[in-house]
C-alpha positions in Angstrom: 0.0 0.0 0.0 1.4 3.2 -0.6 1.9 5.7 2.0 1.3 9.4 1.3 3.9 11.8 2.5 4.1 15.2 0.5 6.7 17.7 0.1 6.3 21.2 -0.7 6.1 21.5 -4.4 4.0 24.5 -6.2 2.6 22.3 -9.3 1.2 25.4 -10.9 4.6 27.3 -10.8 6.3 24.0 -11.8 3.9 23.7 -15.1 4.3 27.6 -15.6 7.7 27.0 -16.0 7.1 24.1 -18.3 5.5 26.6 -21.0 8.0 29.0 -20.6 10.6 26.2 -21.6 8.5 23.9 -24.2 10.1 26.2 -26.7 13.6 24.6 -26.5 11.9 21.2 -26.5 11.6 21.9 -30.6 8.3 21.1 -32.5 5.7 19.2 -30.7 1.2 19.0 -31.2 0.5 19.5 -27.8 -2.3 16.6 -27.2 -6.1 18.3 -25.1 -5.7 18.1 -21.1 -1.5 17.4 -21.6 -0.8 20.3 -19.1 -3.6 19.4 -17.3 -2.9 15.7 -16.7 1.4 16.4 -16.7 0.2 18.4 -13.3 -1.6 16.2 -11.9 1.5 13.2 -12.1 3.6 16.1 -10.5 1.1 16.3 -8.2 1.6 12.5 -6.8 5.7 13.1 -7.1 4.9 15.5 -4.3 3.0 13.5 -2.3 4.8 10.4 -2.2 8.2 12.1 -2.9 8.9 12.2 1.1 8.0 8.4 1.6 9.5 6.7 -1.9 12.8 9.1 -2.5 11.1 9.2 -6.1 14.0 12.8 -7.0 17.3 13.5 -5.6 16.9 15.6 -2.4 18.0 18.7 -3.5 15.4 21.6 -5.0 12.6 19.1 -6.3 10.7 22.3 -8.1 14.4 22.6 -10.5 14.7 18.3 -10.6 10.8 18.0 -11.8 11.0 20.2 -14.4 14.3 18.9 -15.2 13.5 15.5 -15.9 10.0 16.7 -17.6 11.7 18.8 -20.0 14.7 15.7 -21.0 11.3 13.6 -21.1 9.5 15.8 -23.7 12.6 16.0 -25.7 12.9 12.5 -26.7 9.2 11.6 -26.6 8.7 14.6 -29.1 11.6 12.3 -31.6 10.4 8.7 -31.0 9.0 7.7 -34.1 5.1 7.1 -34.9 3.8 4.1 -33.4 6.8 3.4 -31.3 7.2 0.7 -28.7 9.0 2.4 -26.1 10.9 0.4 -23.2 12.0 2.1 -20.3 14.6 0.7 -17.9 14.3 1.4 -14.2 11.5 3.5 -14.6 11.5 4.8 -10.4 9.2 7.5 -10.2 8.2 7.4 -14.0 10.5 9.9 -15.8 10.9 9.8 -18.4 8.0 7.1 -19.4 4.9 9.0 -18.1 5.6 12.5 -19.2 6.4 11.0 -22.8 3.1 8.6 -22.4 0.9 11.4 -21.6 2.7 13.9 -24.9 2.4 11.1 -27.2 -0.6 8.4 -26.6 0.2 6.9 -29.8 3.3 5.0 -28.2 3.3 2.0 -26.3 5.2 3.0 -23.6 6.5 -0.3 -21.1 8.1 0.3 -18.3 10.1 -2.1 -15.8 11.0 -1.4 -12.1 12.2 -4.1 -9.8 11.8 -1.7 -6.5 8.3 -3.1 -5.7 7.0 0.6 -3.8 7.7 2.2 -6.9 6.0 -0.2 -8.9 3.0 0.4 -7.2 3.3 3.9 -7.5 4.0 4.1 -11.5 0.7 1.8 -11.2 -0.7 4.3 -9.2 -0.2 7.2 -11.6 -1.0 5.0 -14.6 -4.5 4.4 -13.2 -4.9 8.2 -11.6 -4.3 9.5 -15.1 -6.0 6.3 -17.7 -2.7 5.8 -19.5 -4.0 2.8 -21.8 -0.5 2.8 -23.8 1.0 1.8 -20.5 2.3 -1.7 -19.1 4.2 -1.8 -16.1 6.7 -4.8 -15.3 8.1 -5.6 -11.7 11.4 -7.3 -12.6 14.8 -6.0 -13.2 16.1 -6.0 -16.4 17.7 -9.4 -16.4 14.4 -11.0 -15.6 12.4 -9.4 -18.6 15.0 -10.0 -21.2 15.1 -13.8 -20.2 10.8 -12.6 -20.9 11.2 -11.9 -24.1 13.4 -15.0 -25.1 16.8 -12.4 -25.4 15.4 -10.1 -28.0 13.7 -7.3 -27.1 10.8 -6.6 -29.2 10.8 -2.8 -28.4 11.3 -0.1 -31.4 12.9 2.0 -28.9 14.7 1.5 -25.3 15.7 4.3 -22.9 17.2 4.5 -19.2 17.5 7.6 -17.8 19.1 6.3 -14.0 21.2 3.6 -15.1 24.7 4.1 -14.4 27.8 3.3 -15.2 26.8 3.5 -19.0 28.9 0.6 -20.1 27.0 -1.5 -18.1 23.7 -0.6 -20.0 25.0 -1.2 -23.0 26.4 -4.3 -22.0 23.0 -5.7 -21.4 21.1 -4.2 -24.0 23.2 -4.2 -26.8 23.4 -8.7 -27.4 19.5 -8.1 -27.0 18.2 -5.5 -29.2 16.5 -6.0 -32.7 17.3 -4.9 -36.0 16.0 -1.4 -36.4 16.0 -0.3 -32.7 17.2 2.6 -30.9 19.2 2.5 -27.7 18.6 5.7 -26.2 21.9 7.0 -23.8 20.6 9.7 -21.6 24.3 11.6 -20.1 26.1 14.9 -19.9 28.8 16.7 -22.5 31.1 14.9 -20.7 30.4 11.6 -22.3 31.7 11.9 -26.0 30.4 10.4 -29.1 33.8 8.7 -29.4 33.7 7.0 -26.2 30.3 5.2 -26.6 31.5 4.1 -30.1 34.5 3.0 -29.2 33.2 0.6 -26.5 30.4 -0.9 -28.7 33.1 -1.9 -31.3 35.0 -3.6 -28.8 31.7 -5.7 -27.9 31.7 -7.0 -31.2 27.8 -7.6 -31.1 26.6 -6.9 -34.6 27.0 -3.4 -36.6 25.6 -0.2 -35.3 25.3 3.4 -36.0 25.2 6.5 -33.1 24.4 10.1 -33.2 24.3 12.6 -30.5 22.1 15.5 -29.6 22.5 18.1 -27.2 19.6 19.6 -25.5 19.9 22.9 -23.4 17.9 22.2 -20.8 16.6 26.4 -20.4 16.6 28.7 -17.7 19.4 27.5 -15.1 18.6 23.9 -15.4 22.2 23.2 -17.7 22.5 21.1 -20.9 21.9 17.2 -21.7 23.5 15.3 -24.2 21.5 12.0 -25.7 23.5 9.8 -27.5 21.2 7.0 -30.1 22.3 3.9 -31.1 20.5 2.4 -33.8 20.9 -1.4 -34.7 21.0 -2.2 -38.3 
């Protein structure tokens, strides 16, 4: 059962904010009710922030819109019709913000922390995201699922860390045609990523990176895509 326990969080300043910013997100149709229904999931972060450590304790206002905005960005580039998996998915960034901008995805997310689960299940019922499954499993569990080939179009992780380690994982099990979606800082090079897949010698892959400038004060993000072929 999940246990209420908010923190101070103004949602309306918080979405406010979000308009302000949506401009460096790039072009995006803006479904009915998605600022309406994107409040109302920051609503719940408050709420149960305090009892399942869903942000990092420093100013959750600046984390929220944060992980919103990095959200929007590459939900506004998956392609039509996507399946989109996300690993880890704690308090649901960036799976629900990108579920509620785009309900033509099929966004599935896997947690193994069992609280957490029952809050992204929570949330998904709260707000009737029908293009949403939720797994409770680690990653190892639902790869062994899906026979070692993940059937997703598209495959993101927005927590997991060291990097190498994600890839790792991922990278025997993807499909022909997917993206593996790197979320990291300018520090992590283009070079790097490529570098370390070659030497994994597990198949033939393409990468591109994007930088995202994050607005305000909130800094920059760098994605870097891997795409099977």
């Amino acid at each position: 059962m999940l246990k209420a326990s908010s923190i101070a969080l103004d949602v309306g300043s918080c979405i406010n904010e979000l308009k302000k910013s949506l401009v460096n997100v790039g072009p995006m149709e803006i479904p009915s009710l998605f600022f309406s229904r994107l409040g109302v999931f920051i609503k719940e972060i408050s709420l149960f922030q305090s009892s399942l450590g869903l942000l990092s304790k420093h100013d959750y206002k600046d984390n929220v819109n944060k992980h919103v905005l990095e959200s929007l960005f590459i939900g506004a580039k998956m392609r039509l019709n996507a399946t989109v998996l996300d690993i880890g998915s704690g308090g649901g960034f960036p799976a629900i913000p990108m579920a509620i901008l785009r309900p033509d995805l099929a966004v599935v997310l896997v947690e193994r922390k069992v609280n957490k689960v029952h809050f992204l299940d929570h949330v998904k019922n709260k707000l009737g995201l029908n293009n949403v499954s939720i797994f409770s499993m680690d990653i190892k569990h639902y790869i062994k699922k899906q026979d070692h080939l993940l059937s997703e179009s598209d495959i993101t992780a927005r927590a997991v860390w060291p990097w190498q380690e994600y890839l790792k994982k991922i990278i025997p099990n993807l499909k022909k045609g997917a993206n593996l979606w790197i979320f990291t800082t300018p520090r992590l090079t283009l070079n790097e990523v490529n570098d370390f897949i070659f030497a994994l010698k597990q198949g033939e892959y393409t990468s591109k990176s994007m930088d995202f400038e994050l607005s305000l004060h909130y800094g920059k993000r760098r994605f870097i895509v891997v795409h099977s072929i």
